[in-house]
C-alpha positions in Angstrom: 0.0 0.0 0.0 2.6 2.5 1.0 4.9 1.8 -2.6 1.3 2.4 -4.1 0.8 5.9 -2.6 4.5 6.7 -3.7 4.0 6.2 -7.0 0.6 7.9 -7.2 2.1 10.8 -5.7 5.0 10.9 -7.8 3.3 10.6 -11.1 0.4 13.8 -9.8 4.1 16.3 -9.5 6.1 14.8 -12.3 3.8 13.5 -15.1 2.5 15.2 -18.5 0.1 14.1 -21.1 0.6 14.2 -24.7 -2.0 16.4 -26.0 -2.2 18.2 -29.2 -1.6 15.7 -31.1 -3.8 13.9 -33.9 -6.7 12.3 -32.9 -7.2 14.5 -29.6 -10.4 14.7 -30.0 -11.3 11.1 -29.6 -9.3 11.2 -26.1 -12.1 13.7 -24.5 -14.6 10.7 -23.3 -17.0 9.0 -25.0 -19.8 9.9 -23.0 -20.9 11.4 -19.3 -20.1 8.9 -17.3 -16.6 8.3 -18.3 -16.1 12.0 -17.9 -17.6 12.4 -14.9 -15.3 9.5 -13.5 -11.9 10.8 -14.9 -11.8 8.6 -17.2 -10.4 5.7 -15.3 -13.0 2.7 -16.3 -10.7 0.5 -18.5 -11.8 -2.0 -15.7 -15.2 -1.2 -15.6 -17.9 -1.1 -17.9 -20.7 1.8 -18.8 -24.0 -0.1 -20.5 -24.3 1.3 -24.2 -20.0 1.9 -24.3 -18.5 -0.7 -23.5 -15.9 -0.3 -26.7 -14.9 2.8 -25.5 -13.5 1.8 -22.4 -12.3 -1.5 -23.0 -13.4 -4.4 -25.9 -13.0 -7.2 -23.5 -15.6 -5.8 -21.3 -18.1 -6.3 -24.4 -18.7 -10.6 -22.6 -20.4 -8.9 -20.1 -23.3 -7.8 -22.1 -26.0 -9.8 -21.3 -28.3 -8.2 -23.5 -28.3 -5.8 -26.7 -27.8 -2.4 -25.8 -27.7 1.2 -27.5 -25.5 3.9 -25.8 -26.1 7.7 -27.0 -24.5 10.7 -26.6 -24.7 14.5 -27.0 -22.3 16.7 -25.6 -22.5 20.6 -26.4 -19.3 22.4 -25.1 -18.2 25.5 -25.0 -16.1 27.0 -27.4 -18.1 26.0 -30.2 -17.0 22.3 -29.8 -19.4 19.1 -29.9 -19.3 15.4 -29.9 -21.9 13.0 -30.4 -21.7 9.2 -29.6 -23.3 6.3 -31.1 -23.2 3.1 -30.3 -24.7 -0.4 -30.1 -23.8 -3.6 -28.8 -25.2 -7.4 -28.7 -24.3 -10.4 -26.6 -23.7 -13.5 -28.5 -24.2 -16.7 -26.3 -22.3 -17.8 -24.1 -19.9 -15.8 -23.2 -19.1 -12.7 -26.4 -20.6 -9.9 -27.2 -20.1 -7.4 -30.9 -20.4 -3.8 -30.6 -20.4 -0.9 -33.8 -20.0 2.3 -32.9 -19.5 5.7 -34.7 -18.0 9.3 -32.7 -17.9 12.5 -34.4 -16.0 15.6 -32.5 -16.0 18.8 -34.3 -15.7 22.6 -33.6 -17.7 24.8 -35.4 -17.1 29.0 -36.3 -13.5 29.3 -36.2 -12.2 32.7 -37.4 -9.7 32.5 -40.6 -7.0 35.2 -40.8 -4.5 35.5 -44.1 -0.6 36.4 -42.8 -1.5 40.0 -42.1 -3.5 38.6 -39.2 -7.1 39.8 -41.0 -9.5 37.6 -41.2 -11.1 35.8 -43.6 -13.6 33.3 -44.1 -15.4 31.2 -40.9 -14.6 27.6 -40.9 -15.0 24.4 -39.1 -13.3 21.0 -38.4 -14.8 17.6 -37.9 -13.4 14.0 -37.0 -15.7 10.9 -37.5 -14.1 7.5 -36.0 -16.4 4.3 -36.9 -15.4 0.9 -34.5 -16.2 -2.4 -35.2 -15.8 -4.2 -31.9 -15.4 -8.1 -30.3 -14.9 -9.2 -27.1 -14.9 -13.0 -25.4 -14.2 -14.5 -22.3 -11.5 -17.4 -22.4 -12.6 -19.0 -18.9 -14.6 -17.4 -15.7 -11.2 -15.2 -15.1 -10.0 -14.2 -18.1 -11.5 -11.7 -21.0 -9.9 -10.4 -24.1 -11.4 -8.1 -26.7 -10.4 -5.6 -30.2 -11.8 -3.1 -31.4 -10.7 -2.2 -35.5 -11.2 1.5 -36.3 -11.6 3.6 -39.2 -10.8 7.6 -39.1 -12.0 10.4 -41.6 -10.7 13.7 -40.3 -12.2 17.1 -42.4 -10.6 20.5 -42.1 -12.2 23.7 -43.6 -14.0 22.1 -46.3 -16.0 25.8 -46.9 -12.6 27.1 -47.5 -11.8 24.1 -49.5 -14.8 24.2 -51.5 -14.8 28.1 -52.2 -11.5 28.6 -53.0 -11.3 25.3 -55.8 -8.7 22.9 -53.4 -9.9 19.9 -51.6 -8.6 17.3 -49.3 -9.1 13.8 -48.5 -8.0 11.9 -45.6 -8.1 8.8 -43.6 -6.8 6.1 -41.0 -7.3 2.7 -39.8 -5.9 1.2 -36.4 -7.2 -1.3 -33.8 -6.9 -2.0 -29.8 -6.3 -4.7 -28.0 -7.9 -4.9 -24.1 -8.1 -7.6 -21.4 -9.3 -8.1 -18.1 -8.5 -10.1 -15.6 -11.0 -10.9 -12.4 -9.8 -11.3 -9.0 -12.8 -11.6 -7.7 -16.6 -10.2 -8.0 -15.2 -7.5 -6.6 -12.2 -6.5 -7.8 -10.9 -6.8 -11.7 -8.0 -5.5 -13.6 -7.5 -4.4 -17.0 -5.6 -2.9 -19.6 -5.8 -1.9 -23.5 -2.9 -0.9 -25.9 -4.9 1.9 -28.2 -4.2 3.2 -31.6 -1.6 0.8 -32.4 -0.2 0.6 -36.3 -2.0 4.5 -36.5 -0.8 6.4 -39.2 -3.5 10.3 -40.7 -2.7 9.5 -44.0 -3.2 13.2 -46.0 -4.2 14.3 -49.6 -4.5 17.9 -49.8 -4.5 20.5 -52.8 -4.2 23.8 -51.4 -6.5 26.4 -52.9 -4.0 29.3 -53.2 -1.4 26.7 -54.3 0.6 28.5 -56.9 2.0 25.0 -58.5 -1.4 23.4 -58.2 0.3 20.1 -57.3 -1.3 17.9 -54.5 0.6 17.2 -50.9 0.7 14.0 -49.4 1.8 13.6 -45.7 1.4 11.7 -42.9 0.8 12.1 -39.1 1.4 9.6 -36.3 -0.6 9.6 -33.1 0.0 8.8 -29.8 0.6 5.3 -28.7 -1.6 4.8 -25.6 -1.7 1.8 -23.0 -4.0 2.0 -20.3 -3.8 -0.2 -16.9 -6.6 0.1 -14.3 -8.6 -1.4 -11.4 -12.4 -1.4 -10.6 -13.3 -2.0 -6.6 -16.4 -2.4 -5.5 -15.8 -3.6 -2.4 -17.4 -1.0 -0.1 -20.7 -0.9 0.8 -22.5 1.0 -2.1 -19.5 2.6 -3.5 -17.2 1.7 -6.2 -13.7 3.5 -6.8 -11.7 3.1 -10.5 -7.9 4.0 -10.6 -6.2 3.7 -13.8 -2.7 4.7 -15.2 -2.0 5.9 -19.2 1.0 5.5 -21.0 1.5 7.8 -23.7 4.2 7.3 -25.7 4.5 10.2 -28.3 5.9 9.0 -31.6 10.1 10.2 -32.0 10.1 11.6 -28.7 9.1 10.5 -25.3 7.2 9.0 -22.6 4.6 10.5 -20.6 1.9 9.3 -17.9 -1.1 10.2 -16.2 -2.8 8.9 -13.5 -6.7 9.0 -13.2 -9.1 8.5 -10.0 -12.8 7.6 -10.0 -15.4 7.1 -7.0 -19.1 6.6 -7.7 -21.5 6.3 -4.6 -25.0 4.6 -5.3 -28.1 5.7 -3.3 -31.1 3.7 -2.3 -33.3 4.8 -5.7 -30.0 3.7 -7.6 -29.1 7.3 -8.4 -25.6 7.6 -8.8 -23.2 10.2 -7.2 -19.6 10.5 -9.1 -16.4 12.5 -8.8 -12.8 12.1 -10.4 -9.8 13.5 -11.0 -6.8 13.3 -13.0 -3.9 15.5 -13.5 -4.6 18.6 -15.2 -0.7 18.8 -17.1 -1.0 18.1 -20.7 -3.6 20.4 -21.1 -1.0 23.5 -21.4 2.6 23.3 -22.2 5.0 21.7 -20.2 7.0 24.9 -19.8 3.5 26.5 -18.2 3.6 26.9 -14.3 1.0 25.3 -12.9 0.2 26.5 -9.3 -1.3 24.1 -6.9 -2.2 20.5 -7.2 -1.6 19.5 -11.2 -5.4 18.1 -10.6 -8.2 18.5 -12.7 -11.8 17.3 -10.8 -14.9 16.3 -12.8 -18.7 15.7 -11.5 -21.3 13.7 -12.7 -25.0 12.3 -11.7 -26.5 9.1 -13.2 -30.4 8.1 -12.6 -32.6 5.0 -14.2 -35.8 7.0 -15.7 -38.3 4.6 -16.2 -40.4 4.6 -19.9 -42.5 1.4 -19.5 -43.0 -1.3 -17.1 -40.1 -2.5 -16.5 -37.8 -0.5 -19.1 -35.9 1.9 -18.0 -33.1 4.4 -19.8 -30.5 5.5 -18.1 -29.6 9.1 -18.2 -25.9 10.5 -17.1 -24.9 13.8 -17.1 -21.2 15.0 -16.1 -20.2 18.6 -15.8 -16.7 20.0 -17.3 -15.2 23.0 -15.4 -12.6 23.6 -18.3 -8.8 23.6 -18.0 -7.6 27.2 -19.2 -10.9 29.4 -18.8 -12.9 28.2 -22.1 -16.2 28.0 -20.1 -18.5 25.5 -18.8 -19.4 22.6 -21.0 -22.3 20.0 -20.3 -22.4 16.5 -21.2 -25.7 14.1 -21.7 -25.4 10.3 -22.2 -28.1 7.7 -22.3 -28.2 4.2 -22.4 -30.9 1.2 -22.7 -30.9 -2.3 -22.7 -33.2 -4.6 -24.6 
């Protein structure tokens, strides 16, 4: 226990987080609950998202589910989930799934800093998804994905150039279960990821198209999901981010959710806040970044019921408040 606390402490005062990178977008959170919990559910799974967090989780699903999610930010920033998975006897389960991020009304400027025309960027990630269980201990799942990233097509369009471009990759997870209380997991994300480019400038003076390539981050995620206590359950997890021709960063996440008696659902979570400004940036305080959520069953005929998350997002450098909606139901 004590080494534990050492190297949780350690990683909160020395650690960053590879941000800015391609494919940022998708490392938001795939819905409230996630959010609200820091992230740290790679051991854990959230009805409706099971891909998200971890493809081996996708044996667990008893029964076909759909997951939805709208999240309107500030900033002019948006992402919507889809997603929908299906247990296959006796022990698998398939999922699809489709996010799009985006942000909407940026302001062009030319090089003398006047601007120009309004714009907006979109990414769309589609996952195809399996998971089994290889005994009553042991799960393992992958999830193949498919990127189309979009920048300024109204520029694009106006102006004669165009673009095209796209990426496949896939993720391995596991989990391994202790007990009914206690399981670990991991995932190794993005792995053989390479934003393959196509792009004809409009004010091109050769006319001749540009071809270049972008390499995300490599991410493996480690975590545990406890549920021990009497009506609370607490998720830690660890990232490894390894940035492609440079280095190694980590961050640590924490996640508590408390259930009360009408099965409403309390949650809080942290994780360090570096990586979301420049590693030169002071940061004064704890390099901690909280998030808040509230989950609650709303019933919609007899014994149906969809459940409906919500997570609130303080912001990291000022940008405003953003809120977050998820829903799920089984079927």
């Amino acid at each position: 226990m004590k080494l534990f606390c050492i190297i949780f402490i350690l990683n909160i005062i020395f650690a960053d987080y590879g941000g800015g990178y391609a494919g940022s977008g998708f490392r938001y959170g795939s819905n409230a609950r996630e959010f609200s919990l820091a992230g740290a559910l790679v051991a854990d799974k959230t009805p409706g998202f099971y891909a998200f967090s971890n493809p081996a989780l996708l044996q667990y699903a008893k029964s076909s589910q759909i997951g939805l999610s709208l999240q309107s930010m500030s900033l002019d920033r948006s992402i919507q989930t889809f997603s929908f998975v299906k247990n296959i006897p006796p022990s698998a389960g398939v999922g699809i799934a489709l996010l799009r991020y985006g942000t909407d009304n940026i302001i062009g400027r030319d090089y003398m800093n006047r601007e120009t025309d309004q714009f907006s960027i979109y990414e769309t990630e589609g996952i195809m998804s399996f998971g089994v269980a290889m005994g009553r201990k042991i799960a393992g799942g992958i999830n193949i994905k498919i990127f189309f990233p979009n920048i300024a097509s109204e520029i694009m369009d106006k102006y004669g150039g165009h673009q095209k471009g796209n990426s496949i990759s896939w993720d391995f997870g596991f989990i391994y279960k202790f007990n009914r209380k206690l399981i670990f997991g991991g995932k190794f994300e993005d792995l053989n990821n390479i934003y393959s480019w196509e792009i004809l400038e409009p004010c091109a003076s050769d006319n001749e198209q540009r071809i270049f390539q972008e390499k995300p981050p490599n991410i493996s995620k480690i975590g545990l999901a406890y549920s021990g206590y009497k009506n609370i359950s607490i998720y830690f997890q660890e990232d490894i981010v390894k940035i492609p021709d440079k280095y190694i960063n980590y961050r640590t996440r924490l996640g508590i959710e408390y259930r009360l008696s009408n099965n409403v659902k309390l949650r809080l979570g942290c994780k360090q806040e570096r990586g979301t400004r420049t590693s030169d940036d002071k940061i004064d305080g704890f390099n901690l970044k909280s998030s808040f959520g509230i989950g609650a069953p709303l019933k919609v005929w007899q014994r149906q019921y969809i459940q409906l998350d919500y997570a609130l997002d303080l912001g990291s450098v000022g940008e405003g408040l953003s809120h977050l909606f998820s829903f799920s139901l089984k079927f």
